[in-house]
C-alpha positions in Angstrom: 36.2 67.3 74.2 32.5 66.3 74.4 31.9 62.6 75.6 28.9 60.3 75.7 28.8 58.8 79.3 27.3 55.2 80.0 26.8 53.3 83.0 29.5 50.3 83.4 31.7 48.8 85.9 35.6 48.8 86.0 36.0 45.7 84.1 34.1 46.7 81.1 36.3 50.3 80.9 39.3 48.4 80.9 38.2 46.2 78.3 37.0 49.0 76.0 40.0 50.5 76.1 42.1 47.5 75.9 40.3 46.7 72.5 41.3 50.1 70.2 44.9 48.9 71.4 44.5 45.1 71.0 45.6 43.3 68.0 45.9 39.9 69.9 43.8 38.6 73.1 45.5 35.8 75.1 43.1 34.9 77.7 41.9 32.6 80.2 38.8 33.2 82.5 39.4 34.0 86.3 37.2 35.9 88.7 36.8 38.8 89.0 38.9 40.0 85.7 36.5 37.2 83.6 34.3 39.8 82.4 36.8 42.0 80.2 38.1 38.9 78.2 34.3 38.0 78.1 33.7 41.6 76.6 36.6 41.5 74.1 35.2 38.1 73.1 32.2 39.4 72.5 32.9 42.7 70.7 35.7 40.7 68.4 32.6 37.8 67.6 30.4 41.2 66.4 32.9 42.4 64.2 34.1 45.4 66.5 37.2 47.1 64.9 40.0 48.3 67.3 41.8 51.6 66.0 44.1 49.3 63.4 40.4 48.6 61.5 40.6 45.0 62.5 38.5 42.7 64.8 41.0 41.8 67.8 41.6 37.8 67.5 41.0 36.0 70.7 43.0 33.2 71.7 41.7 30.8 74.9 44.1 28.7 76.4 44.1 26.3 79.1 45.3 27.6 81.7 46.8 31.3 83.0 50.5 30.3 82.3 48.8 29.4 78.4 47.9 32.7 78.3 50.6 34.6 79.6 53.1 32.4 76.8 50.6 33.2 74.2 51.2 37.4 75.1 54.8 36.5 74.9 54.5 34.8 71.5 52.2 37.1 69.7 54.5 40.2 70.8 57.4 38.0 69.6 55.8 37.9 66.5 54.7 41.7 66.0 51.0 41.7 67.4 49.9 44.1 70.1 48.8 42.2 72.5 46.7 41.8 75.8 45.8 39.8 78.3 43.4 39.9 81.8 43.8 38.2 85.0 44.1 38.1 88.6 45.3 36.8 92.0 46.9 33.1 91.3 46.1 33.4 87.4 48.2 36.1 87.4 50.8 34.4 89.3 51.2 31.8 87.1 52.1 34.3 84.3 55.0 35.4 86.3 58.0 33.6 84.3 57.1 34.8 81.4 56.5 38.8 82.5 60.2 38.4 83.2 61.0 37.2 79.6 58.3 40.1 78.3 59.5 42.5 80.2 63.2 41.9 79.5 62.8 41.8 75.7 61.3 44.9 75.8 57.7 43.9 74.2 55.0 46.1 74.9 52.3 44.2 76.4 49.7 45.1 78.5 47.9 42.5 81.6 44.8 44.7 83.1 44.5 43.3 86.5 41.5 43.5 88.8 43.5 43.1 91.9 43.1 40.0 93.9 44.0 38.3 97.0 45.7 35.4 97.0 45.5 32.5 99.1 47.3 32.5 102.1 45.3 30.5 104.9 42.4 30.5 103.1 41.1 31.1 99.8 39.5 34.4 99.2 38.0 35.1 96.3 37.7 39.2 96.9 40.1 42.2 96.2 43.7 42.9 97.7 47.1 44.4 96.1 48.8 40.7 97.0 49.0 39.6 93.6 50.1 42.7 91.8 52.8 43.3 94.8 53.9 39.9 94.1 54.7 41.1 90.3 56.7 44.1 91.2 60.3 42.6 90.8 59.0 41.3 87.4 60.0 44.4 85.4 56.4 45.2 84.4 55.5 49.3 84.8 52.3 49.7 87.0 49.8 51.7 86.8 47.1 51.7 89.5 43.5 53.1 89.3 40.8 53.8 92.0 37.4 54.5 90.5 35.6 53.3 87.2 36.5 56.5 85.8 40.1 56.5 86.1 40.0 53.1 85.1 38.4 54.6 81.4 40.7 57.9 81.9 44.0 56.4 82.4 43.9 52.8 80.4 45.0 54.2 77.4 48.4 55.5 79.1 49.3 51.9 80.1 49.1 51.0 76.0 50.9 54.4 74.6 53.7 54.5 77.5 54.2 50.5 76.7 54.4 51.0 73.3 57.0 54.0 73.0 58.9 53.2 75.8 58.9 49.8 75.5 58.3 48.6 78.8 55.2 45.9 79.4 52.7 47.4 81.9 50.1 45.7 84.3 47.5 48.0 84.6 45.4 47.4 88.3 42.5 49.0 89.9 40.7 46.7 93.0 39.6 43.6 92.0 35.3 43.8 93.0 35.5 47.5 94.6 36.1 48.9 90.8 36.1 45.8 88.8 32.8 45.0 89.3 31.3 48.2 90.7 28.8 50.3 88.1 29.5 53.9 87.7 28.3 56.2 85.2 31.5 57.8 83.1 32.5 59.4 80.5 33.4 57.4 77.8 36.3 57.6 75.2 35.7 57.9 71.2 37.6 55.7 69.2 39.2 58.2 67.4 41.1 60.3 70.0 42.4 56.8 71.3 43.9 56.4 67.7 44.7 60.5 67.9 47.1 59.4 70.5 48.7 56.7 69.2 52.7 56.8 67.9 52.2 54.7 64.7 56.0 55.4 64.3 56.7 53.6 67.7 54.1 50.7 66.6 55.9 50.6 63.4 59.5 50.3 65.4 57.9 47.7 67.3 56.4 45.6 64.2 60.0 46.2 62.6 61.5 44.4 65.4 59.4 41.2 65.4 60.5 37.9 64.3 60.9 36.8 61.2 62.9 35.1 58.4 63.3 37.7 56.2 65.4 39.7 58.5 66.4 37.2 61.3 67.5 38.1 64.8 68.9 36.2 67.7 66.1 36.4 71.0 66.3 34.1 74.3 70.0 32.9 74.0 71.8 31.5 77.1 74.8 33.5 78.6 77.2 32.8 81.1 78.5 35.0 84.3 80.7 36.4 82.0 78.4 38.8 80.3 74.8 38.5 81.8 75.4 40.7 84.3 76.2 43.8 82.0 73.5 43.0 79.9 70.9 42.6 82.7 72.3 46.5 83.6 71.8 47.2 80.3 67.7 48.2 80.6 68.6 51.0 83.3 68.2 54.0 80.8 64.9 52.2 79.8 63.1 52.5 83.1 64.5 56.1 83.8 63.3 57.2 81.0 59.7 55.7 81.8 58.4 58.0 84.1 58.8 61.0 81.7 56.9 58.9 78.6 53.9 58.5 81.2 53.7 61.6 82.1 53.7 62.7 78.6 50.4 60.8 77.5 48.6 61.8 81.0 49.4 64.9 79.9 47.7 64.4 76.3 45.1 62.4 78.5 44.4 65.8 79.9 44.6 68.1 77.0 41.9 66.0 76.0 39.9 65.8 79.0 40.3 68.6 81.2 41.8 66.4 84.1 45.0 66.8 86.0 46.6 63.3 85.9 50.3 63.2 87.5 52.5 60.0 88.5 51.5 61.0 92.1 48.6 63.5 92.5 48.2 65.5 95.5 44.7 65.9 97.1 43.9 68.0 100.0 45.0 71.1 102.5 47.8 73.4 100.5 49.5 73.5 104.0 48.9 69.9 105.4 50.6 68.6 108.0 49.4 65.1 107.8 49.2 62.8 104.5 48.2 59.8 103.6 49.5 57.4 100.5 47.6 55.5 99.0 46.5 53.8 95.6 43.2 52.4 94.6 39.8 52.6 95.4 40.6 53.6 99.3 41.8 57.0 98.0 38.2 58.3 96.8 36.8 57.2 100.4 40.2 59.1 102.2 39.3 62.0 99.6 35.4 62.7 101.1 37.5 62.4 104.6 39.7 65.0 103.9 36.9 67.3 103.1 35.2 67.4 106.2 38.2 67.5 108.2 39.5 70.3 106.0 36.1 72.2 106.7 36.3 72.2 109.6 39.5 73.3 110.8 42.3 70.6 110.2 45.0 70.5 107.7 45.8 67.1 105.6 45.8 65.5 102.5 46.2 62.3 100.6 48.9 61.4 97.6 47.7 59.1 95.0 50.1 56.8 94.1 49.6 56.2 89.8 52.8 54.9 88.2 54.2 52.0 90.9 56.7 51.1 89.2 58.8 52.5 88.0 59.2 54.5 91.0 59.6 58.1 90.6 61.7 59.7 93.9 61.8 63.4 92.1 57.5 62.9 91.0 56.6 61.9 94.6 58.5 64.0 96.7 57.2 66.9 94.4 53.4 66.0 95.3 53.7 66.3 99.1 53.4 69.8 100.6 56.3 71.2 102.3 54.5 71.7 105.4 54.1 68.3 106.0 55.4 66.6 109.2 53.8 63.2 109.7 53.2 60.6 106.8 50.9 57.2 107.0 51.3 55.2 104.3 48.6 52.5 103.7 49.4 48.7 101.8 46.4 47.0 100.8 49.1 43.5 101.4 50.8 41.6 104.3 54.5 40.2 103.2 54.8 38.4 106.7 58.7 38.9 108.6 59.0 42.4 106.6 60.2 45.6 108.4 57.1 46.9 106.3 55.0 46.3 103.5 55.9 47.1 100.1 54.3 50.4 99.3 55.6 51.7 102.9 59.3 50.8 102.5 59.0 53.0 99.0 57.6 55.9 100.4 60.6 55.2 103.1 63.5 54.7 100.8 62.4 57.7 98.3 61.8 60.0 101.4 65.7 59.3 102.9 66.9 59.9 98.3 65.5 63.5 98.7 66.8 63.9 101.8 63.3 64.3 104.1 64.2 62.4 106.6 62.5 65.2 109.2 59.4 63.5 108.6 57.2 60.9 110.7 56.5 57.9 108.7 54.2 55.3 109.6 52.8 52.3 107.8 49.4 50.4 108.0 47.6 47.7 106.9 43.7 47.7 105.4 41.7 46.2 103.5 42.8 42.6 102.7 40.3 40.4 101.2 37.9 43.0 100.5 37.7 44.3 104.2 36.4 47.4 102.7 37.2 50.5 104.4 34.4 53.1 105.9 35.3 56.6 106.1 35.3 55.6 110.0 38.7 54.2 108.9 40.0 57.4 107.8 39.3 59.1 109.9 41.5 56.8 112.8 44.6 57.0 110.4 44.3 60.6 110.8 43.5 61.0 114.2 46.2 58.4 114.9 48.8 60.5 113.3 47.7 63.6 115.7 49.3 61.9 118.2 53.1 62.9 119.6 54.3 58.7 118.8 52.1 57.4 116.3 52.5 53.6 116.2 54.7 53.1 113.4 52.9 50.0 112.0 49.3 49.3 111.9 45.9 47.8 110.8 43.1 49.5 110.0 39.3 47.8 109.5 39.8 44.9 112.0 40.3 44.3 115.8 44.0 42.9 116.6 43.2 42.0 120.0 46.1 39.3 119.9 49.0 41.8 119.0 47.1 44.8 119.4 48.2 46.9 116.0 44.9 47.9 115.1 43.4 51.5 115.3 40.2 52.1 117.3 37.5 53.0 114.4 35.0 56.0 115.9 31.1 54.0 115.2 29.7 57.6 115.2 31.8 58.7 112.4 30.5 62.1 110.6 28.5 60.5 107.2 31.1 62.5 104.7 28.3 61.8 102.0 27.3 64.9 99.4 24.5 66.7 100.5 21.6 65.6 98.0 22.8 62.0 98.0 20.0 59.2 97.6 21.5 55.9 99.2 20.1 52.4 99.1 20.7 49.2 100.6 19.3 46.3 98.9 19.6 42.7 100.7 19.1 39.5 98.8 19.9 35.7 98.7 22.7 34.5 95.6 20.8 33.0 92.7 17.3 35.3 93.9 18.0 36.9 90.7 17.7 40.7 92.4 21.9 41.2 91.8 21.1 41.5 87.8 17.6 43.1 88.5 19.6 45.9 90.5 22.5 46.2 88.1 19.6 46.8 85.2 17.8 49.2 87.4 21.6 50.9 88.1 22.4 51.5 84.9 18.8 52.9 83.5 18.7 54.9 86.2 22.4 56.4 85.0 21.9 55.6 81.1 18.3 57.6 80.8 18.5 60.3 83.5 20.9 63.4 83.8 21.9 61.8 87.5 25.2 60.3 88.6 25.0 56.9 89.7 27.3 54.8 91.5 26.4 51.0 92.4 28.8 47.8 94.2 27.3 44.3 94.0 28.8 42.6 97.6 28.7 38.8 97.0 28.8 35.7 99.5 31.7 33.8 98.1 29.3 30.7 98.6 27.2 32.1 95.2 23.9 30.1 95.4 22.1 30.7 98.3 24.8 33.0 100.0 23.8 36.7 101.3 23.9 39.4 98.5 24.2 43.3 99.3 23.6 45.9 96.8 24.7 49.4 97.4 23.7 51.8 95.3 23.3 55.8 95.2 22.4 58.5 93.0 23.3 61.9 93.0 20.9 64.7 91.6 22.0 66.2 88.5 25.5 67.9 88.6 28.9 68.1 87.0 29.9 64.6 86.1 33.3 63.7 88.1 35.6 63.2 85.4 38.8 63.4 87.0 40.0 66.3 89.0 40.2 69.6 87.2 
């Protein structure tokens, strides 16, 4: 399938997909997922038609926990409907995922993962507030580049609608939220292609309403919530297979090779990384050079979080394997590990691998974005006989002394042809939107790839500005991994 491609960041991909599948928009503005109810506002003011042939209707409310009870109501009431948020806003949505998720109403929150305050505010990306959602009863599905983000969207909607399970759909708030890549861009009309219309019209059929009423949000006692609490199990074993089935006509479509867990790297590894998010693409340009030039490892991309497939993920690592890092982009302080860690832990001792090194480490929080210098110390640390079993990655712990020593003459894992720029600026100089124009000309009216990150000062006005941007000469676009 032929597809135009367009320059855009993360947050506009999510919300152009979110739109063919959007009946009903409950929102409320919170950096950095502002921009895709901002788009959706805008392209449902112009008269834009989702795949029903209707405008989506946009509902602001006051507040995050407004919005979240508006997704709740309007799926209550038969609407498809979305919301967008982020670090506390999405936090304050929590009580009523639980009621969404346990009602079974397909919703879908897109998420441009966010830290959330801790000893300070940050305003940057982190998994803390998605990892804080996990016990919710949500499905997640995680993304790493703006790509993905367009590529994989649509399988949050279809999976929530058949198998009638909400999903909060993440990629990293800033580091693909707000960075400008040039993709390929879904038509309208294979979005609609893969709809069920039966499942939507099963859905519809079980809204509320007079003419055929039905009891929803009664109180039980300990004599019989308990068995119906159990009573969702089948539901979320049966998830895993549902979103597999629309990656899979995700890549009919597209040529890709989406899985729950995709393996990247040496056939015969002996040392893996797992990862989700926008970490995995630097890892991936790591694994290259290392590969090249003699070693043997690999990364697994962690797609579906929950539910947690043990049979998907076991299948993905190479059975040559012997030493595992697994990297968390949180900190849950007093745990034996962090959450993504204790997973890969737990499904590794189901299947019976327990012959395999596992360590666990830290990176990343609050937008410490990772060079490929940091790769390349996960690996090297895992060469070792006793690897530690927890660290950080990024930093320097000199008060408990966890982190990893990062190499300042790392190799430049760069493509060969690569243009890179560095543009420096004050907030409010007005060179951020002057760049992203130039960005997206550049992408929009030559054959080149572009690729372009906007690094703010969190004190806007006046604050220091960075610009990366980088252009590739003219090549196969990459539009997932064939």
């Amino acid at each position: 399938m032929a597809r135009k491609f367009k320059s855009m960041d993360g947050n506009e991909a999510a919300a152009y997909v979110s739109y063919a599948y959007t009946e009903v928009a409950g929102i409320y503005p919170i950096t950095p997922s502002s921009p895709m109810a901002d788009h959706v506002d805008q392209w449902a003011a112009q008269g834009m038609k989702n795949v029903f042939g209707t405008p989506v209707k946009v509902v602001e409310m006051e507040s995050e926990a407004g919005a979240s009870g508006t997704v709740h109501g309007s799926l209550g009431a038969g609407a498809l409907t979305t919301t967008y948020t982020a670090s506390q806003g999405l936090l304050l949505m929590i009580p009523n995922m639980y009621k969404i998720a346990a009602e079974q109403l397909p919703g879908v929150f897109h998420v441009s993962a966010r830290t959330v305050a801790t000893q300070a505010l940050n305003i940057f990306g982190d998994h803390s507030d998605v990892m804080a959602c996990r016990q919710t009863g949500f499905a997640m599905l995680a993304e790493g580049n703006v790509q993905e983000v367009m590529d994989l969207a649509p399988v949050a909607h279809l999976a929530a609608i058949e198998g009638k399970v909400p999903f909060l759909n993440f990629f990293d708030g800033f580091r693909t939220s707000h960075e400008i890549q040039k993709v390929a861009v879904w038509d309208y009309a294979d979005l609609k292609d893969m709809l069920d219309m039966d499942a939507v019209q099963a859905f519809r059929d079980h809204a509320l309403n007079p003419e055929h009423p039905h009891a929803r949000g009664s109180h039980e006692n300990g004599d019989i919530f308990f068995q119906h609490r159990e009573a969702c199990n089948k539901t979320y074993q049966d998830l895993p297979a549902v979103v597999q089935s629309y990656m899979d006509k995700v890549n009919d479509k597209l040529g890709t090779s989406y899985h729950l867990f995709d393996y990247y790297g040496a056939a015969d590894a002996d040392r893996v990384v797992v990862c989700m998010g926008s970490f995995c693409d630097t890892l991936e340009e790591v694994i290259d050079y290392l590969n090249a030039h003699g070693e043997k490892v690999g990364l697994v991309k962690v797609r579906l979080y929950r539910p947690w497939s043990v049979e998907d993920f076991v299948a993905a690592l190479p059975a040559t394997v012997k030493k595992v890092a697994v990297l968390d982009r949180t900190k849950e302080p007093g745990s034996i590990g962090e959450p993504l860690y204790q997973d890969v832990v737990s499904a590794l001792y189901e299947a019976g691998r327990t012959d395999l090194v596992v360590t666990g480490g830290r990176y990343g929080l609050g937008s410490k974005d990772e060079p490929p210098a940091a790769a390349f110390s996960v690996f090297e640390e895992l060469k070792k006989d006793e690897p530690k079993r927890e660290f950080t990655v990024g930093i320097v712990d000199d008060l408990t002394n966890m982190s990893l020593p990062m190499d300042p003459d790392a190799p430049n894992t760069a493509a060969e042809g690569t243009i890179e720029c560095k543009f420096w600026g004050l907030g409010g100089d007005g060179t951020v939107g002057a760049n992203k124009n130039s960005i997206k000309i550049i992408g929009d009216h030559t054959d080149k790839y572009v690729q372009a990150y906007f690094q703010y000062d969190s004190k806007k006005t006046g604050g220091v500005t960075r610009r990366q941007a980088g252009r590739h000469l003219p090549r196969e676009l990459p539009v997932g991994r064939r």
